[in-house]
N, C-alpha and C positions, 0 to 999 in steps of 0.2 A: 577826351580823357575819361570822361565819365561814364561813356558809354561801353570804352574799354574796361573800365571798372567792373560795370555791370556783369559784362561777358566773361570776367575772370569767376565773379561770384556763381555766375551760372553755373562754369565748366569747374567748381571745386561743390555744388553741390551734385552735380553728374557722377562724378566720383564717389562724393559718400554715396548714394543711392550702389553705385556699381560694387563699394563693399559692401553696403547692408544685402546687397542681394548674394551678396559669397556666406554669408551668415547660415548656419546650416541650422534649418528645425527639428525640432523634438517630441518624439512623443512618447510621454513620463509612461509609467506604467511597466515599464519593461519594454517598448515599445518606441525605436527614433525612425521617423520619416526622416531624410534628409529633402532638401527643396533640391531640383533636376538643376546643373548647373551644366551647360556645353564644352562639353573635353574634361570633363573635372569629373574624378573616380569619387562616388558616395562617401562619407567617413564611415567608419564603422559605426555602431548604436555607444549610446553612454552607459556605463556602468552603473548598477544601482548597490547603494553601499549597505542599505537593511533593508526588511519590509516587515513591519510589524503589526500585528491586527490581533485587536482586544473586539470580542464577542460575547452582547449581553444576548439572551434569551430567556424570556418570560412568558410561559404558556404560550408558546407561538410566535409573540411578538419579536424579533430580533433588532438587538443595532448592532453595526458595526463599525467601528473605528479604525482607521485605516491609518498607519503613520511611516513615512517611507523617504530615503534621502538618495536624492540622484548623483552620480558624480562627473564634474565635467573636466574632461582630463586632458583637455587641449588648451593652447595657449591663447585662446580668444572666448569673448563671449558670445552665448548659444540662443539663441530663442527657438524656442516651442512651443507644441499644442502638447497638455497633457488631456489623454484620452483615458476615460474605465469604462469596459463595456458592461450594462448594467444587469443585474438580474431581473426576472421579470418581475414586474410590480412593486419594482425598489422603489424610495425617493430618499433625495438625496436631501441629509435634514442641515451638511455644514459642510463648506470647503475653504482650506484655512493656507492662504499664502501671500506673503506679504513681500514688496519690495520699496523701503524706504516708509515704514509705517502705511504702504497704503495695500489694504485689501484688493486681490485681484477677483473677479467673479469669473463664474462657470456657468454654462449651460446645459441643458440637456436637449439631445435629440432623438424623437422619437424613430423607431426602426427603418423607416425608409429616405430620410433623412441621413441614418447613421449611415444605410447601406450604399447609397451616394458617396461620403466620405472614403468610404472602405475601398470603394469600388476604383474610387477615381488613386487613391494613394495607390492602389496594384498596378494601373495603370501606369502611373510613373517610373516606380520602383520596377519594375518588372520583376516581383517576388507576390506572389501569391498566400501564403502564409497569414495574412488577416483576414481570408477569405473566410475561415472559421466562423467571423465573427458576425457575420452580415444579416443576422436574423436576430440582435441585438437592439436594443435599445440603447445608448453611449451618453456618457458626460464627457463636455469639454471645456478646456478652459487653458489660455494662451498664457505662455508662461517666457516670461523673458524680466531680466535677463539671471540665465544660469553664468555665473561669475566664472573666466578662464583661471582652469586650475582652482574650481572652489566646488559648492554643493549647496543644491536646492533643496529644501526640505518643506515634504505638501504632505497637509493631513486632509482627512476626506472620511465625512462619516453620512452612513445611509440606513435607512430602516427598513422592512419587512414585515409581510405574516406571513410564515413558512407555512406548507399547506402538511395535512397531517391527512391519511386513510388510514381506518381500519388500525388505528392505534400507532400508527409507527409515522415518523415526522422526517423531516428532511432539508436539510439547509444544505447552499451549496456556496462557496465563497471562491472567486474567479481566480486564485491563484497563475492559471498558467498562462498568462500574459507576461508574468517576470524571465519568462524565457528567452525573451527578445535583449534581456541583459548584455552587452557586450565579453563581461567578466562575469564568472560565479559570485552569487549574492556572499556577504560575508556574515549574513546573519538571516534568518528566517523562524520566524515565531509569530505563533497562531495562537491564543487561548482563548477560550470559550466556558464562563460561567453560562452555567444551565440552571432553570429553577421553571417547576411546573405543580401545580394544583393536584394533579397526578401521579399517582407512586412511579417514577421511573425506574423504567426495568433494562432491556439491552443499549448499551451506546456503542455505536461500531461506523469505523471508517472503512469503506473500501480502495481505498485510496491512499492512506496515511497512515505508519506507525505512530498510533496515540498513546499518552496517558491521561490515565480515571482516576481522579481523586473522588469517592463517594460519601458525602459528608450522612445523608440519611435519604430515605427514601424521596423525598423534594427537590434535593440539592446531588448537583457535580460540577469537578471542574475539570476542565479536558483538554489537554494543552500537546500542538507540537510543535518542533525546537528541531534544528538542524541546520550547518554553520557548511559553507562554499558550496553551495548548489547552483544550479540552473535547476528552478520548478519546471515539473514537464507533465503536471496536471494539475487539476482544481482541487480544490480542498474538499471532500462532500463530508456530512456527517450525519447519520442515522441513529434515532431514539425511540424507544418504544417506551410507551404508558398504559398502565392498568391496573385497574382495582382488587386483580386475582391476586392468591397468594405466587403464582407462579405466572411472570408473563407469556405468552407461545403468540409469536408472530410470524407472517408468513409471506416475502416475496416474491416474483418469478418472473419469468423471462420465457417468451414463447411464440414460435412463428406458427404462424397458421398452417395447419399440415404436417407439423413435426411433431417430434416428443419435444415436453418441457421441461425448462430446470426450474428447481428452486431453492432459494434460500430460509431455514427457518431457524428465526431465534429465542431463546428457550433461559430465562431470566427468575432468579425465584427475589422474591420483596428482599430488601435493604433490612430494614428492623425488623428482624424474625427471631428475635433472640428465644423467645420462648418455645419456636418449632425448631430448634437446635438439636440435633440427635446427639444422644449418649453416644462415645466409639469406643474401641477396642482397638490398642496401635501398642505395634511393639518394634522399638528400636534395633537396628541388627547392625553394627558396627565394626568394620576389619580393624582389626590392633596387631596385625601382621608387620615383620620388623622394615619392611617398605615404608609402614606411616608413619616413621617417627619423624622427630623433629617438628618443622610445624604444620606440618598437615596435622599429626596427634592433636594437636595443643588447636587446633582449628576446628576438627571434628570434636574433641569435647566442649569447646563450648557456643557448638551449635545442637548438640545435644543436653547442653544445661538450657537455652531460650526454651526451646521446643518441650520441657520439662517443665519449666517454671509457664508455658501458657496453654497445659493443659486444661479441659475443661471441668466443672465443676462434679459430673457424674462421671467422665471419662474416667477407662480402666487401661494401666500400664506396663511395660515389661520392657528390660533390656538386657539385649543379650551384646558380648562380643567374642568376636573369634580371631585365633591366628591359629595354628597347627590347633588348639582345643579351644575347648568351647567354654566360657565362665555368664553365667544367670545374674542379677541381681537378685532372681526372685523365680524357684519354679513355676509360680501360676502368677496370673496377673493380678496387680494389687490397685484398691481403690486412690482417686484422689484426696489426699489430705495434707497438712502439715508435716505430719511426721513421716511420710512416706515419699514425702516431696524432700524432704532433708535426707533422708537416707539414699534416695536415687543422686540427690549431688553429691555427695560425699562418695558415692559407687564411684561415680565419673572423675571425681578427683584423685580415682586410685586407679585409674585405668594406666596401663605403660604399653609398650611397644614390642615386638617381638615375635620370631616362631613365622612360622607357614601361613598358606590360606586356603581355612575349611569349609570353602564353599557350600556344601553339601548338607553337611551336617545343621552349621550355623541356619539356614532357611528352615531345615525341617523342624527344629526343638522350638523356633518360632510358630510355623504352623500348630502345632500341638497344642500351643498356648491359647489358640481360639478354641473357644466351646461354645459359642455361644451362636445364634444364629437372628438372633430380635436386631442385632445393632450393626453400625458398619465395622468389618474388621480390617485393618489396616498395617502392613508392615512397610518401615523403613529401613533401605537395606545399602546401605554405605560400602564398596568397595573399593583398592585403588590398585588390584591385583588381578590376578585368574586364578584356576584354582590350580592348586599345588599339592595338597595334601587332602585323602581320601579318597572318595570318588571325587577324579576329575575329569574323567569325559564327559562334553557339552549333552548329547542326547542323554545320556545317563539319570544327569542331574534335571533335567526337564520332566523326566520320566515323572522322577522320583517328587521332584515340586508339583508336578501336574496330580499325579494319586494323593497325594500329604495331602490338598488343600478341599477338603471337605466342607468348608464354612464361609466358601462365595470372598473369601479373602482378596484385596488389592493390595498386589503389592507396586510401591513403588523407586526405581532405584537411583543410585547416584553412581555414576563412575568418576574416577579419580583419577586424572592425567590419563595418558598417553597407554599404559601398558597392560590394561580392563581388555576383556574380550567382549566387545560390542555386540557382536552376536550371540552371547550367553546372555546377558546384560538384557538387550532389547527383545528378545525372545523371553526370556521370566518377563518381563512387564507385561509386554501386548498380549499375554498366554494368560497371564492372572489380574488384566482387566486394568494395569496400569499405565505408568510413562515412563521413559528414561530420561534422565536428567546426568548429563556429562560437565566433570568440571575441571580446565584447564589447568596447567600446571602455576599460570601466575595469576588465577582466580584463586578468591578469600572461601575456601569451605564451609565457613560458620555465615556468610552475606548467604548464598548460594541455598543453602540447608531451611537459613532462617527464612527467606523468601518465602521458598515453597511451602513451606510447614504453616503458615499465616495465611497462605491459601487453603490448607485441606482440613482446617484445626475445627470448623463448625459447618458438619455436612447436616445440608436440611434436606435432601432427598435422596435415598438410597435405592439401589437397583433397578433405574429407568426404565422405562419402554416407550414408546411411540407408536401408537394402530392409527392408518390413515384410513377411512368410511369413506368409499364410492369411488377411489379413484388408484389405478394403480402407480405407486413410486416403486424405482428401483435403482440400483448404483450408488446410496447412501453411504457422507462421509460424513465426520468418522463411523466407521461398522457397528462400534461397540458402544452403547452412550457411557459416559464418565459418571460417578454419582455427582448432583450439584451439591456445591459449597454456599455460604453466605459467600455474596460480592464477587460469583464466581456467574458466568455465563457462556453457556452453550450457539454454538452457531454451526449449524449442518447445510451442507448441499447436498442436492440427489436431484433426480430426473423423476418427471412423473407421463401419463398421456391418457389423455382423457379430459374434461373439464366440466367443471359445474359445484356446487357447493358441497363440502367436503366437512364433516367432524374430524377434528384428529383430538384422539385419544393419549393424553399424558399419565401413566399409570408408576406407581412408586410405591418406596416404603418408607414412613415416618415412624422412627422405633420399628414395635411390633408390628403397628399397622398399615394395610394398604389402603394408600390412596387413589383415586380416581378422578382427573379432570378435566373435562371436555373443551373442548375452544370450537365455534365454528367460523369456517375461514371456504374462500373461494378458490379453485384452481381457474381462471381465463382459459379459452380456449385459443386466446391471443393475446397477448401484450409485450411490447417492443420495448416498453420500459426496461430499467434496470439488466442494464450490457452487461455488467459487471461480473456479471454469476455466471456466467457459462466459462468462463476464462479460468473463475478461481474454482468452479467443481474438476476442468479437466487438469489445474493443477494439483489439487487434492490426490483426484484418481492416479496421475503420472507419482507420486508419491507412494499410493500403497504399493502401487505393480511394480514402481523399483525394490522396495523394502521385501517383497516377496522372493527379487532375482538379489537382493542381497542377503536375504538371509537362509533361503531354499535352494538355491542354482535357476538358472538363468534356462529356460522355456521359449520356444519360438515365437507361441501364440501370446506370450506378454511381451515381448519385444517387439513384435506388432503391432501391437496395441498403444505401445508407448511410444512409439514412430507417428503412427496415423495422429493420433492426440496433438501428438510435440507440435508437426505440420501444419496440421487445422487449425492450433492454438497458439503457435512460436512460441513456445515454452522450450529451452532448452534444456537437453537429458543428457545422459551420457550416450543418448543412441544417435543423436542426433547434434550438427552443426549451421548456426546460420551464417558463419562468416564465407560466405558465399564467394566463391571465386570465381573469375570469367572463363574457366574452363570445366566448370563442374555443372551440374544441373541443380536446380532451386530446392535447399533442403534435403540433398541427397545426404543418405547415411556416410558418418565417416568410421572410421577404423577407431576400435573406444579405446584405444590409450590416447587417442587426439583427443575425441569428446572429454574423455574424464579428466584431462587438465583444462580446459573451459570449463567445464559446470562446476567441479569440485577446486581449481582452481591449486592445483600442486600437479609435481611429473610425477608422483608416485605410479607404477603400472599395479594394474588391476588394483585399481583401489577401492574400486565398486564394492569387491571381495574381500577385501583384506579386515577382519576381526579383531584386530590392533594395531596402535599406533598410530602415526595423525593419521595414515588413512583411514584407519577403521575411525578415527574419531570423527572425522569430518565427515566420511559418507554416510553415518548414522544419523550426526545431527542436520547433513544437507538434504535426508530423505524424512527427516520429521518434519525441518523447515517447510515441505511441499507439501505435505499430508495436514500438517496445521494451518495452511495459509488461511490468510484474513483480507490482505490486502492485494491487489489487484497488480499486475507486473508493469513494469513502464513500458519494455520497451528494450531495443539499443540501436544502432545508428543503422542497421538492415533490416530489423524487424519494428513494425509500429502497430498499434491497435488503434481501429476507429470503431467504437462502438464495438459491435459481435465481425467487425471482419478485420483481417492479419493482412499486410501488407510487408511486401518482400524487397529490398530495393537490390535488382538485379540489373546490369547493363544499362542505367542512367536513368533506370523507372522502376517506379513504385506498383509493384504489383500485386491487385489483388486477389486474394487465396482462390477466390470463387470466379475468377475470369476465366474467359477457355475462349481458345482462338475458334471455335465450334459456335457458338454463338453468335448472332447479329450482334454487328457494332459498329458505330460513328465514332470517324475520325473525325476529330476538333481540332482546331489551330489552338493554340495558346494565347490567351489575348482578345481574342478577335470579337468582332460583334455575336458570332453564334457562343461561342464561350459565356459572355457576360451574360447573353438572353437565357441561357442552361439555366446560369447561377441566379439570377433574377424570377424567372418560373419557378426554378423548383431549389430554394435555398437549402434542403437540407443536403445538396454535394458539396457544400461549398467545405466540410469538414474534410472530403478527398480531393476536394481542387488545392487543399491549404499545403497537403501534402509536397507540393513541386510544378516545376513547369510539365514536366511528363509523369503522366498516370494513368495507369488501365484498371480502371472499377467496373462494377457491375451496379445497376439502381434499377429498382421497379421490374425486374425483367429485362430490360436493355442493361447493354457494356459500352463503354466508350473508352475511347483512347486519346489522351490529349496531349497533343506532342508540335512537333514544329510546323506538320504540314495536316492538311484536312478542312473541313468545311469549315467556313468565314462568315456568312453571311445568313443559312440555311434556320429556320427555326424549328427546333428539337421540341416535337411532339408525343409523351406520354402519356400511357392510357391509365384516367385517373383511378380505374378499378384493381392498378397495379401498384400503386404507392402507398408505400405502406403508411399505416393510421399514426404513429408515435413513435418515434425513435431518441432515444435520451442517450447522449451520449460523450466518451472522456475523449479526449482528442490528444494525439499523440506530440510530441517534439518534433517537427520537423528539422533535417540537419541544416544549420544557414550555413551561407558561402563566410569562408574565413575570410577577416579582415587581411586587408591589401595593405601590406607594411610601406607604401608608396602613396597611399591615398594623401595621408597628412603633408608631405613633400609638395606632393602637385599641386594642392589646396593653396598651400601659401605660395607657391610660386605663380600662381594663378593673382594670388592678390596682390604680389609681388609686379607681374605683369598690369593689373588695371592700373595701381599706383602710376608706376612708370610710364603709363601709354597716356593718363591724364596728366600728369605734370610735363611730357614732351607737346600735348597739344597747347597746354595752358603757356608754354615757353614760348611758343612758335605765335599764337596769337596774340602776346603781351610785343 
């Protein structure tokens, strides 16, 4: 009896063992391994339900705090490993998870350790996708149990000294591990106090739409915020420091044997109050019978803010028009009290009505600069076209173009839908300015006051840039902007040649001109910084449209913006990547297709059209490209790895630069020659992450990795062909969508050990 006893306890701890083995693991980060179970479909990953990350930075020093809650959205509990792949030369100073008051710990493993991990997880899984990561460093730490139908919550904080060259600094925080989320995050926030010994000067993501709060030249806070995403890169974030009154720094990107790009950013000091230039601005306002209501009562009081935060020397003038033209003031009046009372009171007697005197209203403004020592500045408020006097487009350009004898910027705002965009966008970029368009359910006086807070305290007037020793060319923007306090500059261009370089920042402060040198290096090689060649051929694909949008459309730029798009997967209206299996890679399509993609309405010819949303929208979708900042993700056929574009056409990942012309090894998927590739030479393992099938190019060799090809062979490169340093952003790969059966099987699976152990356990009682 007691041995029967015994035998039952055996065969009901068999059981448990046989469910804990159904128990699927996890790994936290954005990231679920499942453990291999025979005939049983993976679950899909768990959902993460925030990821929040507070960032200190002190002269270099960084911490990070990492706060993030998992969700476990099955009806059982979970155990896992949470994994963070680490940056280099992190340590990890806290990791905070508790079950039942007791502290779990983590460990860290160093890169060939982690690569082991990575390696063998691909293995099972047969998803390649953390191959990314294998040239990491990792912390781990086993996390169980994730409550069925409840949430884990793991804080994890690490340190740094971010390395800083030649003034400009660089922190990267591994965001795109949250990818592996099963559901879009429902919250994602980043913020990063900065403080440095150093006057900081540019802070720029390429990466991430940021905001800069600048408290003074020591101090910023830089924070980004965006709600149901899947991350599909890292977070990076760049700062420059300097003791100049204007900072000029300078990045780049360069293969050996080619021409180079780069990036230069061009920052004047935070407390500069006392290098503040005197301006000259005069307000030019449509009170045509279109604005009434509350667009009127909107425009005036964003021209009472912009009135009341003029500067101390600054000289003013306002004009408006509808069919005629009414002055506050023939000449421009200084600031004071009582001329500050009078201009409001102007504005509260402004009404509505009559035509619109396009023509006229610009020119009686022009007249009003006389002066040539300060910057002159018109705002020029429309929500019409013009109607009354001259109104032909070339006409009035003419006649703006000869009026403006006094280096004048003008800059404009259109007003809803029914502005002629190419009048509009042609007076700015012709007289040194921007356009600024504002919808029909945007606030005119938010929109007005913004800008006007940007251009209210310009400390350098009429830029230039001379480069000594080295030739650049294809510089964007063409025209430099004046700088503003808290206002910065950031240009791309191509250069070829290398070796040390002065570049010359030349200006006018008031009366006088300034001059100030910086010396900086062009490399005749660096692999670093991918970033840049993607966002100057975006730039570029932005003027060359603007050209065929507001000139007529040319063969040799429609060339140009095809080759670009291609090279770069940037989508145009010349071009489509939604690749179909009867078309060839990238091939042009017919532009009423492209122009509902890129501009994303069916309007025809909207490229062209000079009002209404289309004209709205291709205006501001060809500034968007010409200003870009931030680097493109991507979409589910086009991916960037580092400086190469990969195409997913017929069940593979193709790279731009492959050509069936070339030697190249075929690789199994898997196999021992595959893992020996990724273990030699870790930096493919960012295009093995790609998918099971992929055709890259590395070092001069191409390879193909698909289902059939060498297994066992070892993939030998010559090491005068690999390159020295490659830094780079690694794209989303698309996963397999969850199998709406997995959970079914799962439990029917447990359903099945239950019952198979309680029949044995019946039968030997």
């Amino acid at each position: 009896m007691k041995d029967k006893t015994m035998e039952k306890i055996l065969w009901v701890f068999v059981l448990i063992v046989c469910l804990n083995f159904l128990i699927q693991s996890v790994v936290a980060d954005g990231i679920i391994i499942p453990e291999p179970i025979p005939d049983v479909p993976r679950i899909p990953p768990l959902a993460i339900k925030y990821h929040h990350v507070n960032i200190s930075i002190d002269n270099q020093y960084a911490e990070t705090k990492i706060d993030q809650v998992f969700k476990n959205e099955f009806n059982r509990d979970i155990e896992g490993t949470y994994i963070f792949p680490l940056p280099e030369e992190a340590s990890i100073s806290k990791f905070s998870m508790f079950v039942d008051d007791e502290e779990l710990k983590g460990e860290i493993l160093e890169k060939n350790k982690a690569r082991q991990i990575y390696e063998d997880i691909v293995r099972r899984m047969k998803d390649p996708a953390l191959l990314e990561y294998v040239d990491r460093n990792m912390f781990k730490a086993r996390v169980y149990p994730i409550p069925a139908r409840g949430e884990k919550r793991i804080k994890l904080e690490y340190s740094e000294v971010i390395k800083c060259d030649s003034g400009i600094c660089r922190y990267v925080y591994p965001l795109e591990p949250e990818r592996f989320s099963s559901k879009p995050l429902e919250s994602v926030v980043i913020t990063v106090k900065l403080k440095s010994d150093r006057p900081i000067k540019t802070i720029y993501s390429p990466t991430h739409e940021i905001s800069i709060n600048r408290r003074d030249d020591y101090n910023a806070e830089i924070s980004y915020e965006e709600n149901d995403l899947l991350p599909e890169k890292d977070f990076e974030l760049y700062y420059t420091v300097s003791e100049e009154d204007f900072g000029v720094n300078l990045l780049t990107h360069k293969k050996s044997g080619e021409d180079g790009f780069f990036m230069l950013m061009v920052a004047p000091k935070w407390d500069i109050k006392e290098k503040i230039i005197a301006k000259d601005i005069v307000f030019v306002i449509d009170t045509s019978g279109s604005m009434s209501g509350k667009k009127i009562e909107q425009a005036k009081n964003a021209l009472k803010f912009c009135i009341n935060n003029l500067n101390e020397n600054d000289r003013f003038g306002i004009i408006t028009f509808e069919s005629n033209i009414e002055k506050f003031s023939d000449e421009l009046v200084s600031v004071n009290s009582e001329e500050i009372s009078n201009a409001l009171d102007f504005v509260d007697r402004i009404e509505s009505g009559g035509g619109t005197n396009i023509n006229e209203a610009l020119l009686d403004a022009l007249k009003m600069m006389n002066v040539d020592e300060r910057p002159n500045i018109i705002v020029f408020l429309t929500d019409g076209k013009p109607t009354v006097g001259v109104s032909d487009v070339g006409k009035i350009l003419e006649n703006v173009k000869n009026a403006n004898t006094k280096n004048t910027r003008i800059f404009v705002f259109g007003v809803g839908y029914d502005v002629n965009t190419h009048l509009l966008d042609k007076i700015s970029s012709q007289n040194k300015g921007v356009s600024e368009y504002v919808k029909p359910e945007e606030d005119i006086e938010v929109k007005v006051s913004n800008f006007y807070t940007k251009i209210k305290n310009p400390v350098l007037s009429n830029p230039e840039l001379k480069f000594e020793n080295i030739a650049v060319k294809d510089m964007y923007p063409q025209e430099l902007p004046d700088l503003f306090k808290g206002s910065q500059l950031i240009m791309f261009g191509r250069y070829s040649g290398s070796g040390d370089s002065p570049i010359i920042l030349r200006g006018e402060i008031g009366d006088k001109e300034r001059i100030f040198t910086y010396e900086v290096n062009f490399p005749r090689e660096n692999l670093k910084n991918d970033f840049i060649p993607r966002l100057w051929a975006t730039r570029k694909i932005g003027y060359l449209l603007d050209e065929i949008r507001l000139y007529g459309e040319e063969k040799e730029l429609v060339d140009e913006i095809i080759e670009l798009s291609l090279e770069y997967g940037i989508m145009t209206p010349y071009t489509s990547f939604l690749v179909e299996v009867d078309t060839d890679l990238g091939r042009p399509v017919s532009m009423e297709r492209a122009r509902k993609g890129f501009f994303d309405s069916i309007t025809e010819n909207l490229l062209y059209a000079p009002t209404g949303v289309g004209g709205y929208k291709a205006s501001t979708s060809t500034r968007g490209l010409k200003e870009s900042k931030v680097a493109e993700s991507g979409s589910e056929r086009v991916k960037f790895v580092g400086t190469k574009t990969f195409y997913f056409k017929d069940d593979v990942w193709l790279d731009n630069d492959y050509s069936k012309e070339k030697e190249t090894t075929d690789i199994k998927y898997g196999s021992d020659t595959y893992f020996k590739l990724l273990q030699d030479y870790p930096e493919v393992g960012k295009y093995l992450s790609l998918g099971k099938k992929v055709k890259f190019c590395y070092a001069d060799k191409c390879f193909n990795i698909g289902e059939e090809g060498e297994s066992t062979t070892v993939i030998t490169i010559p090491t005068t062909t690999i390159p020295k340093t490659i830094t780079t952003t690694i794209p989303t790969t698309p996963g397999e969508k969850p199998d709406v059966l997995r959970d079914t099987l799962l439990i029917m699976g447990i359903i099945l050990t239950i019952s198979l152990g309680i029949l044995i356990w019946s039968r030997r009682g």
